[in-house]
C-alpha positions in Angstrom: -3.9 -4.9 18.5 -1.9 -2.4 21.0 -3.7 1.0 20.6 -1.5 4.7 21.8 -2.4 8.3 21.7 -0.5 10.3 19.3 2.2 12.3 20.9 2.1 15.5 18.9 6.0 16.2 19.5 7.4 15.7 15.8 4.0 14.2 14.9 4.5 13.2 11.1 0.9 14.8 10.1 2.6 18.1 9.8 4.5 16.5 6.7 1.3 15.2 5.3 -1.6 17.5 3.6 -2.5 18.4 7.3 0.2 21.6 6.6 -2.3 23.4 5.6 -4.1 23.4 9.2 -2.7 25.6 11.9 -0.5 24.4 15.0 -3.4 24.5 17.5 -5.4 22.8 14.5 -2.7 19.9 14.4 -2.7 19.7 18.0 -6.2 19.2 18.4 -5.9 16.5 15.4 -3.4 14.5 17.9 -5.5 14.8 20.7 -8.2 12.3 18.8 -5.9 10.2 16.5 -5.0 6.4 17.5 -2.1 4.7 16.9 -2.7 0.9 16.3 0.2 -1.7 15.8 -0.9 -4.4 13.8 0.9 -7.9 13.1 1.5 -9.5 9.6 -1.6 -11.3 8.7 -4.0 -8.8 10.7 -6.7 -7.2 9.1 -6.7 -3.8 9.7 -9.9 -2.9 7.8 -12.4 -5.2 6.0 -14.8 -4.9 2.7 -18.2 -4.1 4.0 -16.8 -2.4 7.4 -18.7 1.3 7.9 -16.0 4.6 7.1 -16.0 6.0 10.0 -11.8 6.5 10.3 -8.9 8.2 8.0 -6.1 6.5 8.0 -2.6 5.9 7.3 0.7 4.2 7.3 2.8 5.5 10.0 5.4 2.3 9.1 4.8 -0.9 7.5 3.8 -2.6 4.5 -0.1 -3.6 3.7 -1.9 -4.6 0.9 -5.6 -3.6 -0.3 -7.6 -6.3 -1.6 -10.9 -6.9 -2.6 -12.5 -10.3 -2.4 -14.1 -11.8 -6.1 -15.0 -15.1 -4.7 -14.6 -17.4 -1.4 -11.4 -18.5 -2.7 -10.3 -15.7 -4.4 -9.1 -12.1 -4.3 -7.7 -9.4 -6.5 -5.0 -7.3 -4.9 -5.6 -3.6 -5.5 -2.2 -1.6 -4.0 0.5 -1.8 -2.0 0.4 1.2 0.7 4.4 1.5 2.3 4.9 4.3 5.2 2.8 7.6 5.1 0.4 6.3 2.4 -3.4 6.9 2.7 -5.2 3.7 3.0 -8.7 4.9 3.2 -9.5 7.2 0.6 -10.8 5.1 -2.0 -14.8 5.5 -1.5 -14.4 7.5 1.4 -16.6 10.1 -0.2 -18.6 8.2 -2.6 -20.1 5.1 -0.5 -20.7 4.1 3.3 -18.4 1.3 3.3 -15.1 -0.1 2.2 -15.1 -1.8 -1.3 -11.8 -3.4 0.1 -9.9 -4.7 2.9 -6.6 -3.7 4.0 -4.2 -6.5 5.3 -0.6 -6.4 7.3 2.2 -7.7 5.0 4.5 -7.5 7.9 4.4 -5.7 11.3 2.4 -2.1 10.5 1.7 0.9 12.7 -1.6 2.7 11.3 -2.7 5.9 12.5 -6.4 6.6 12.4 -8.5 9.4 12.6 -12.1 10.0 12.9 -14.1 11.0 10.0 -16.6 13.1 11.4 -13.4 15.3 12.2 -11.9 15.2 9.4 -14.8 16.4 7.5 -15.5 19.3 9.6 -11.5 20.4 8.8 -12.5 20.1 4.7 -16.0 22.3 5.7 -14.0 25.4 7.4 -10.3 25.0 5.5 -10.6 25.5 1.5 -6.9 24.6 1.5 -7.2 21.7 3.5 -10.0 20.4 1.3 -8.0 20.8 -2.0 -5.2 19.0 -0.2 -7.7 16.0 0.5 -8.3 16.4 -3.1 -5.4 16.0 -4.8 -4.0 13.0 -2.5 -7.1 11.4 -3.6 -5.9 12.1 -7.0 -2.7 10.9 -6.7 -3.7 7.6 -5.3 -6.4 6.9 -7.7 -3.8 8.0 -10.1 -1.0 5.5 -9.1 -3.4 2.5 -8.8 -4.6 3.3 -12.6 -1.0 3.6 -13.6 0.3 0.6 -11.7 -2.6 -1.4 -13.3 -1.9 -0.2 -16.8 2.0 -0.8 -17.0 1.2 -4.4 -15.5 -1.2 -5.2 -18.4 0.7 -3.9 -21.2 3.8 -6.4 -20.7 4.1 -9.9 -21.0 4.4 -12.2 -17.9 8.4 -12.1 -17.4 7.9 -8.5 -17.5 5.0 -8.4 -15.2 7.5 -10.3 -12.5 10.1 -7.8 -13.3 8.3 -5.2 -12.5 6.8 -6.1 -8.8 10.2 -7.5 -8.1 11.9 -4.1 -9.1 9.1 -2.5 -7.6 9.9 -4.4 -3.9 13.5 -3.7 -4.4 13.4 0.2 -5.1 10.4 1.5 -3.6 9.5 -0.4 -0.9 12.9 -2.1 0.8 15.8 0.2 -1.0 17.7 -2.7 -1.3 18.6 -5.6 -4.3 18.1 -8.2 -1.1 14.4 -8.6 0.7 12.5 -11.0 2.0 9.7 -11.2 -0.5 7.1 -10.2 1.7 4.2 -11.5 -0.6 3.4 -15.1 -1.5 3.8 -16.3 -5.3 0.1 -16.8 -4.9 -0.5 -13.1 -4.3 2.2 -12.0 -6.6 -0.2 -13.6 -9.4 -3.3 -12.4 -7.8 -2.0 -8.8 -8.3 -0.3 -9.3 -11.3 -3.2 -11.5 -12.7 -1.3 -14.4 -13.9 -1.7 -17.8 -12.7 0.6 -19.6 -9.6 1.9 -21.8 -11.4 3.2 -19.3 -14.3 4.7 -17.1 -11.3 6.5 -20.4 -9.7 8.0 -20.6 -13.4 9.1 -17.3 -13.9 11.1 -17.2 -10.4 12.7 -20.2 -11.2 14.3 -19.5 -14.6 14.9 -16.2 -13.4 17.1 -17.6 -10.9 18.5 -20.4 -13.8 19.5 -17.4 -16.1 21.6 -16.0 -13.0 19.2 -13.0 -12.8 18.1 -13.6 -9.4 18.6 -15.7 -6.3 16.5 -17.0 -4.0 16.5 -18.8 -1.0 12.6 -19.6 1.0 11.6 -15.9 0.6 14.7 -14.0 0.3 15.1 -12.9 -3.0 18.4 -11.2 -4.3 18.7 -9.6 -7.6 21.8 -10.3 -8.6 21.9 -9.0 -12.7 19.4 -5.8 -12.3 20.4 -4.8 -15.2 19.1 -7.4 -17.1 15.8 -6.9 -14.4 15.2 -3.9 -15.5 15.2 -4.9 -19.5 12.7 -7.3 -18.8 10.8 -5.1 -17.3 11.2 -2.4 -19.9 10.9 -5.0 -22.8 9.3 -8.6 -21.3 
């Protein structure tokens, strides 16, 4: 995968919990972080791989996922642009308990560890930002999991489909950038009962779809099933 320096004009760390470091602090950052562009399909990080980089979304879509068999997986998240993709275990274990795949062309920005935690040892600040982002993504992948389990399977399709549509593409027409296969793997549901769903979906007129475009046509109605299904 290409690899750039950072180029510390407008660099988007400042917008992230490195605010709490000074100028000449960010600007040292930049002179050690990597940008890597990564293809749909790459892995970016794998399960087992040492921590030795923080890193991030600077654009993109990828998925964590952690591997339950030889043949099968259990997606964790979705990470979008500016998300964190490396603090889950970054503190407690040696290793990632995941991998991180490209669900379409990504730019990740790394960092390396080692300087990251000397930042956390010198800047109290800094450290109870680290803390709270860890927080917050441990808190959405709890949520996420919870509202996914408490409805039934129309609801469950709903939701990720929604979910695509308003957080990820900010639009009612995408390409689904997710197989069915995965779609069941993270909403833990079978391929087959995903297949179904998407096809009366699109026979009751709530949706269209054509290969892997989806349009949501009654949203409305998408978003009772979600509420209610």
């Amino acid at each position: 995968m290409p690899l750039s320096k950072c180029n510390c004009e407008g660099c988007e760390l400042k917008s992230l919990f490195f605010s709490e470091l000074s100028n000449e602090e960010i600007e040292s950052v930049c002179t050690w972080k990597d940008e890597r562009t990564y293809r749909k399909g790459d892995y970016i990080l794998r399960e087992g791989q040492p921590i030795e980089e923080f890193c991030y979304t600077k654009s993109g879509l990828v998925k964590l996922v952690r591997s339950l068999s030889e043949q099968e997986e259990q997606i964790i998240y979705f990470a979008t642009t500016l998300d964190f993709i490396s603090l889950l275990g970054i503190f407690s274990q040696p290793t990632y308990p995941y991998s991180v795949v490209a669900l379409e062309d990504s730019v990740v920005c790394s960092l390396r560890m080692s300087e990251v935690k000397t930042f956390i040892r010198k800047n109290g600040n800094f450290a109870l930002s680290i803390i709270q982002k860890l927080n917050r993504v441990s808190d959405n992948i709890i949520s996420t999991h919870l509202e996914i389990k408490r409805r039934r399977l129309p609801g469950r399709i709903a939701y990720i489909l929604l979910y695509f549509a308003n957080d990820v593409y900010h639009s009612h027409n995408f390409e689904l950038p997710v197989s069915r296969k995965e779609i069941a793997e993270f909403i833990g549901m079978t391929t087959e009962n995903v297949i179904r769903t998407l096809s009366d979906f699109r026979k009751d007129g709530i949706i269209k779809i054509s290969g892997k475009t989806i349009e949501i046509v009654d949203v409305e109605k998408l978003t009772r099933i979600k509420q209610f299904g």
